[in-house]
N, C-alpha and C positions, 0 to 999 in steps of 0.2 A: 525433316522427313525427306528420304530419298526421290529422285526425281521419280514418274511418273507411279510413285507408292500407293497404293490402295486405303486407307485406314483400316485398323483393327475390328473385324465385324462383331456387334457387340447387340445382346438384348437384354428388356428388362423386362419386369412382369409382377406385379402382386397375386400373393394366395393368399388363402382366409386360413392362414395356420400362424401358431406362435415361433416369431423368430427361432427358440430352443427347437420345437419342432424340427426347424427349417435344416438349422445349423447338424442334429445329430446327421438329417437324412443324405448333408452335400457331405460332412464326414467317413459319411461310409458308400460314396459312390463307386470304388473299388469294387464292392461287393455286387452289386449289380451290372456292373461292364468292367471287367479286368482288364481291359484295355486302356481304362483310366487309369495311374499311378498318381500316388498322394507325392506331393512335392514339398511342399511348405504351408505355414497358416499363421495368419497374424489372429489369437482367440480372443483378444482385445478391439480390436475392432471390425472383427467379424471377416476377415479375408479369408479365401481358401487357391490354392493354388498344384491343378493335375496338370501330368504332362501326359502327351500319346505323340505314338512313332507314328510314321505316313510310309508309304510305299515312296523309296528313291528321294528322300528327305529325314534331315534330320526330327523332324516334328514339331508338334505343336504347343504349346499353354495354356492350360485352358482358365481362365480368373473367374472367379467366383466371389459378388460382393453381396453381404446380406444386410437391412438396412430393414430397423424395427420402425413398422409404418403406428399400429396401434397395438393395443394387444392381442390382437385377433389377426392381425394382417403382418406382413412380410413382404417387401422388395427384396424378387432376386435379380442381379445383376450378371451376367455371362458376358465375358470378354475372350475371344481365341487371339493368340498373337503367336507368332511365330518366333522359333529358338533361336535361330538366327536371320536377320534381315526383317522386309517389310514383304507385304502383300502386294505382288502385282501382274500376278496370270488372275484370269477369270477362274480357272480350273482348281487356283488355291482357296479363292473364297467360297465358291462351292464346296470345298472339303472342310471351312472352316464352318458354313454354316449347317452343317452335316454333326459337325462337333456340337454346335449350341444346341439343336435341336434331341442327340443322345444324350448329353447332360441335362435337357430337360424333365428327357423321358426316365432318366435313373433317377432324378430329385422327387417328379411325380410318384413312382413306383414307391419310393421308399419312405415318401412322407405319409404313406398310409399303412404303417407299420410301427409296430408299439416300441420302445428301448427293448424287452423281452424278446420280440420278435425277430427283430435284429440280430441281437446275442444269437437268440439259438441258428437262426442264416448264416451266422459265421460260424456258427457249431458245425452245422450239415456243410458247408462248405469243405473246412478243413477236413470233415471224418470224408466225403465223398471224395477229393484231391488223395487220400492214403488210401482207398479202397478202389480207385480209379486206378494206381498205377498199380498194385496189386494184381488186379484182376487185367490190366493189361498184359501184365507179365505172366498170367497164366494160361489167359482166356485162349489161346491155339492148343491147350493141349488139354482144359475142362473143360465139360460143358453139366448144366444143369449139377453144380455140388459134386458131379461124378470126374473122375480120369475117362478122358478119351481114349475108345479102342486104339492101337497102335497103326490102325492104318490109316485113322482120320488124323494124326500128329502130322504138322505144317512140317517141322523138322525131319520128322522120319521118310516122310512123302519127298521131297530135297534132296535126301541123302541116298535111297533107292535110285534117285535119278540121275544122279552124282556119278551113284559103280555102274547103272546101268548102260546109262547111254555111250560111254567111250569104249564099255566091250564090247557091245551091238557094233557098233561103229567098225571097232579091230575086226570083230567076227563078221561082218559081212563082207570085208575086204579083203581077210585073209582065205577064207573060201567058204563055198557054199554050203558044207555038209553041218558047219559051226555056227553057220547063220542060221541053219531049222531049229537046233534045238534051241538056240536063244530066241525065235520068235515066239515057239511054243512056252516057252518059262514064261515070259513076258504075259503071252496069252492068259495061262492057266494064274498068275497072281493078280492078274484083272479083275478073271473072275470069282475066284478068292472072297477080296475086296466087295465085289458086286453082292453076293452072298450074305456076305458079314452084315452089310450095310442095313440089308433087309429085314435081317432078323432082329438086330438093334432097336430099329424103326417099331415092331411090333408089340417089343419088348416095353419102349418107351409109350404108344398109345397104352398100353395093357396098363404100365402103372399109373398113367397119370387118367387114366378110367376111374380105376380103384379109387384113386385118392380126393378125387372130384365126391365120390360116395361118401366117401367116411366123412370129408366135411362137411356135407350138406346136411349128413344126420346129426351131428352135435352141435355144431355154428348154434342154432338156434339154442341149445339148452347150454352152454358153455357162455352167454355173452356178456348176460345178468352181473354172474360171478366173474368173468373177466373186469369189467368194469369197478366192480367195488375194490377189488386186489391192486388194478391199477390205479384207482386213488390213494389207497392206503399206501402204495408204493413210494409214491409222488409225494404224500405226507414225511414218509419215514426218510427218504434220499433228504427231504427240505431239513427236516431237524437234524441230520447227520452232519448235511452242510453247515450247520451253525456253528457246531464243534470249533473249526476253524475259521474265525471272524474276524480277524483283524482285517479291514480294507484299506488300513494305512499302511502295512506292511511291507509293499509296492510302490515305488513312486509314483504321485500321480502327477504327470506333465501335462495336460492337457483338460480343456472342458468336457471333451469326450470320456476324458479319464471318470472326471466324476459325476455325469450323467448316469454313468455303467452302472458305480456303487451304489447310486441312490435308487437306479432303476431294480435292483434286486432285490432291495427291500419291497417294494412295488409288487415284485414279483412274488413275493412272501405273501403279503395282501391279497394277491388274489388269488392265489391259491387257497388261503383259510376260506376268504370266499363264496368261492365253488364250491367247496367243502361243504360249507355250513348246513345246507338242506340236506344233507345226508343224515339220517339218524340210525347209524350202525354206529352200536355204542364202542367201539373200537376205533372206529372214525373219529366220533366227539374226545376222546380223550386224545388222539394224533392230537387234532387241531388244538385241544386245551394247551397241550406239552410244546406245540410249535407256537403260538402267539407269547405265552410265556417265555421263549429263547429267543425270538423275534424283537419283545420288546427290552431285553438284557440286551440283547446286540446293537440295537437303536439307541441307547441310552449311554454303552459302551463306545461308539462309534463315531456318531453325530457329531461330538466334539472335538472330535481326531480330525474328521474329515472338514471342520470348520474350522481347524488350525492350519490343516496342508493346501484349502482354498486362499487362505490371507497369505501364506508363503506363495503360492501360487503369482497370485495375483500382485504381492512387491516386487516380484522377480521382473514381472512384465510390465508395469509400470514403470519401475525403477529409472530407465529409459527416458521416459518423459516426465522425469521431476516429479513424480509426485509419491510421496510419505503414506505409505498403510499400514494400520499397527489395529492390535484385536483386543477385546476386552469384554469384559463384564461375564456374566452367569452361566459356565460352562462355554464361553469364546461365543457369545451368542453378538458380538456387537461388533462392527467395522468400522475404521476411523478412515478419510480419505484427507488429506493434505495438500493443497499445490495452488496457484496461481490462478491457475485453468480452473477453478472454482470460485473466482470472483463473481464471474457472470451464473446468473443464477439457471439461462438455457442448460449451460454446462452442466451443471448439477444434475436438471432434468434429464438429459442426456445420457446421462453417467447411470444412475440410477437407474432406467427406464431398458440399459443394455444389462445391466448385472441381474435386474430383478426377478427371474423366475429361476437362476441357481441362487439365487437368494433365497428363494422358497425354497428349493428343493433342497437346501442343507440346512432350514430352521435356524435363519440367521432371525434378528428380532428387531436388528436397529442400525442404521448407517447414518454416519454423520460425516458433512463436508464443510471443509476450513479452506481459507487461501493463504493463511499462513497460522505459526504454531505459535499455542497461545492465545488464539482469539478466544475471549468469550462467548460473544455471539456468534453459533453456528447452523447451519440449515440440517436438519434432522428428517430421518423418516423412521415411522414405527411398521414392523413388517409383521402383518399377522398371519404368519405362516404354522405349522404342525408343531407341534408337542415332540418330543425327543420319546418319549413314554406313550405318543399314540399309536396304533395299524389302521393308516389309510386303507377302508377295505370299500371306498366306494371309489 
């Protein structure tokens, strides 16, 4: 460590959330401070790694360690370190601790938000970023859906003042009889303007009087029927989406990757639902036609996505010696292989980090060896969902 260097300012802290939880919500802290940038991520043992710029500094790193306590509980770990060098102004660990405390605040914010809910944040996100710049690129010349009159335009207003002011200028210095009429032009398109302005204004109260009436007479008798349309909407979008199901189509690189997949069936779920106390018989058969394509997609799927988790997961293993291979009744079984499974902590360990996308992809059984061949090996049976069920609670 450099002479008179600071250490890396660093906290930790337990919540009462499930690691999976933890891990989607430090995943996507992008979305809640764009200031953050996702950098790297070890998904194996839970690392995450943002960078953020500083005023007059190359910036910061920000480490992120999550550390499954029970099933219910979670250690997170923040570490800031700097991109180059060590800490050692006062004024850098205040900005560092400034870092730990926004990453807390984006981890809190998002850990109380479903996989769904997420998705759609990054829905609205994206559609708001294309209609932001949009409407930026508009907003000086409409207003309210309408074109602006021609003398409220930023550009026209600029350009008037562009020809006007260097012929004032000539005309007042070439002589005076050239100088009245251009005060008076000057004058008279003032009040032009002033005029225009007014009548606009009255224009604008007038409709938006009107329009304030018509809604308040129907609102009430239009809400009923808006509502039942808007579910039946929401049913029909959901079965159309199924059409196209393939979730392996895509590579999936990441645990986030297939948190996503799995979360949308989720999101199937509940939507039938909701649904379900509705008894508009057009309703009931939506949801009949959508649990039935629901559970063809679950049945079609679930084994794809529990073939591209064991590729997944020998990919990043691979690294440290240890052998995963898949088997039994539609790839419902994991094999683990390695040294590092002599000790039987390990095991626990091991198991204890994988086990709720374990659940969540209807794996059924993981068995650990320390080497190949053995007979005796340590087994877990996982009783997780049915391939053919709709978790609708």
């Amino acid at each position: 460590m450099a002479v008179n260097a600071i250490p890396n300012p660093k906290k930790s802290t337990q919540v009462d959330f499930p690691i999976e939880k933890v891990k989607l919500s430090v995943q996507n802290i992008s979305l809640r401070n764009n200031k953050y940038k996702f950098s790297k991520s070890n998904e194996i043992f839970n690392q995450y790694t943002f960078e953020s710029s500083e005023f007059l500094s190359l910036g910061v790193y920000v480490d992120i360690n999550l550390n499954k306590i029970t099933e219910d509980k979670t250690e997170i770990t923040v570490e800031i370190r700097r991109k180059i060098g060590t800490f050692n102004q006062s004024y850098e660990i205040t900005n560092a601790n400034e870092h730990i405390e926004k990453t807390f605040e984006c981890i809190a914010f998002l850990i109380t938000k479903s996989p769904e809910e997420i998705e759609q944040y990054k829905v609205n996100q994206t559609v708001n970023k294309v209609t932001s710049k949009s409407n930026q690129n508009s907003k000086n010349n409409f207003e309210n859906g309408e074109e602006k009159p021609w003398y409220e335009k930023t550009g026209l207003v600029i350009l008037l003042c562009v020809l006007f002011f260097p012929v004032g200028l000539y005309a007042l210095w070439k002589n005076s009889t050239i100088s009245k009429f251009w005060k008076f032009g000057v004058t008279a398109l003032i009040a032009i303007i002033i005029i225009a302005n007014c009548g606009d204004d009255k224009k604008v109260d007038n409709a938006t009087t009107e329009n304030d009436t018509i809604t308040n007479e129907t609102s009430d008798k239009t809400e009923t029927v808006s509502d039942l349309e808007t579910l039946k909407t929401k049913l029909k979008n959901n079965i159309k989406s199924l059409e196209k199901d393939d979730l392996t189509s895509s590579p999936l690189k990441s645990a986030q990757d297939f948190t996503i997949a799995v979360a949308l069936f989720k999101a199937y779920a509940i939507t039938i639902n909701e649904a379900k106390p509705n008894k508009d018989k057009e309703v009931q058969s939506l949801i009949s036609e959508l649990e039935k394509k629901v559970v063809k997609s679950q049945i079609k799927n679930f084994p794809k996505l529990r073939k591209a988790y064991y590729e997944f997961l020998k990919e990043k293993l691979w690294e440290n010696d240890v052998d995963v291979s898949i088997s039994g009744n539609n790839n419902q079984k994991l094999s683990f292989t390695a040294s590092y499974f002599a000790a039987n902590k390990n095991i626990k360990d091991t198991q204890e980090t994988l086990s709720e996308m374990l659940n969540y992809l209807h794996f059924k059984q993981t068995q650990y060896r320390w080497y190949k061949g053995q007979d005796e090996f340590t087994y877990y049976d996982i009783e997780s969902d049915n391939d053919n069920e709709i978790k609708t609670e």
